[in-house]
C-alpha positions in Angstrom: -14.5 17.8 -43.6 -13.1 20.6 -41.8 -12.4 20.7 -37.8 -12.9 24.8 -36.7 -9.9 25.8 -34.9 -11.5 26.4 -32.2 -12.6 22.7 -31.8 -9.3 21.7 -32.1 -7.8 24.1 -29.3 -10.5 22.6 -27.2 -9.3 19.3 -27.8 -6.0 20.6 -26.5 -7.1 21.5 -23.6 -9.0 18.3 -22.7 -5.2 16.5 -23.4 -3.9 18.4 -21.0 -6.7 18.0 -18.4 -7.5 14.3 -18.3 -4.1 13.1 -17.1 -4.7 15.7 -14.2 -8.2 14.1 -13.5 -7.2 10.6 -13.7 -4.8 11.7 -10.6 -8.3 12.3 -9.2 -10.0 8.7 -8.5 -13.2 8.0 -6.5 -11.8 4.8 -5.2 -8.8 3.7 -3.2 -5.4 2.9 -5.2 -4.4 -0.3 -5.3 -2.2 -1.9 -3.3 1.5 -0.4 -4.2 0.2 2.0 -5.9 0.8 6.1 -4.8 -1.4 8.5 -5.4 -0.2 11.5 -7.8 1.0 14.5 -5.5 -1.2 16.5 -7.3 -4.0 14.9 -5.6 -2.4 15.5 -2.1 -1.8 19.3 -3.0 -5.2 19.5 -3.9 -6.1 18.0 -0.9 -4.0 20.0 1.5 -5.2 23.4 0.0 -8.5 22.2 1.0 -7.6 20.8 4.7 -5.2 23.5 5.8 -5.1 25.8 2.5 -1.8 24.1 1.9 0.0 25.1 5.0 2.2 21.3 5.5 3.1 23.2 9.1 -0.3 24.1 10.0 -1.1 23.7 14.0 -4.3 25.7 14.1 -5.3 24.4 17.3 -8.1 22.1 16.5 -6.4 19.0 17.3 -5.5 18.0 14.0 -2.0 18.9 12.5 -0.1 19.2 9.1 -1.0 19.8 5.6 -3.7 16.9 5.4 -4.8 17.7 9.2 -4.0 14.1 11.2 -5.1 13.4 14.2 -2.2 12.1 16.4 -3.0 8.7 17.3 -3.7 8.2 13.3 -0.2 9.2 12.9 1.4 7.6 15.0 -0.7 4.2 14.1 0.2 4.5 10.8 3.9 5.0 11.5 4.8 8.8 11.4 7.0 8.7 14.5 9.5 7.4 12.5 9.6 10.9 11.2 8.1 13.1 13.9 6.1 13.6 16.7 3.4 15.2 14.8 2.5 15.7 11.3 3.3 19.6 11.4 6.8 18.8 12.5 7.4 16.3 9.6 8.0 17.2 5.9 5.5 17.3 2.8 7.0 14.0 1.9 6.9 12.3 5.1 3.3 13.6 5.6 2.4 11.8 2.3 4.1 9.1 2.9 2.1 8.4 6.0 -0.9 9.3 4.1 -0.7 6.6 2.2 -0.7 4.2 4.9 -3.9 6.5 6.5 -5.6 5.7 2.7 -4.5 2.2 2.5 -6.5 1.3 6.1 -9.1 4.2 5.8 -9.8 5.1 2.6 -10.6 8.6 1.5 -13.4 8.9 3.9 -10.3 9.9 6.3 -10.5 13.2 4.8 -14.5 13.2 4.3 -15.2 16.5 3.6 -12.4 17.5 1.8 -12.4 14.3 -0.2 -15.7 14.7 -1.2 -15.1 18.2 -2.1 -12.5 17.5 -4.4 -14.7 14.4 -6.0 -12.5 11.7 -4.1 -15.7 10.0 -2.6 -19.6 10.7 -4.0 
């Protein structure tokens, strides 16, 4: 039997795309385990359309828009006073921490909107 060619350059497609939507997972990683950056780019275009220094005035600050005290509970002094004076890294780093305790419902609408939580 004979597989059209376009069937196959589907197929091609669909190898490329499922390792970025396994990055994408409903629940909360394990413990130890980090979440691909891909999923925190994707996130941070949503929250602050990828602006890691955004201070738009509402209170919440950095790429993944974190509230103060949730930084500073989840140990991002040891980097800076806020998340928009900290690095991408740092402010994933903390994230991880915020995910750990919180889960993605930290983010709601954002997290929902990029099929992190039903």
């Amino acid at each position: 039997m004979r597989i059209p060619r376009s069937y196959g350059r589907g197929l091609a497609v669909l190898g490329l795309l499922l390792p970025v939507a396994a990055g994408l997972t409903a629940g909360t990683p394990a413990a130890g385990q980090r979440t691909s950056d891909l999923v925190w780019d994707r996130l941070a275009d949503c929250e602050s359309d990828g602006d890691w220094q955004a201070d738009t005035g509402n209170g919440y600050y950095g790429g993944l828009q974190i509230w103060p005290p949730t930084w500073r509970e989840a140990g991002g002094l040891r980097y800076a006073d806020r998340p928009d004076h900290a690095g991408r890294r740092q402010q994933i780093t903390v994230a991880e921490e915020i995910l750990r305790r919180q889960g993605w419902r930290a983010w709601g609408g954002c997290a929902r909107e990029i099929g992190l939580l039903e």
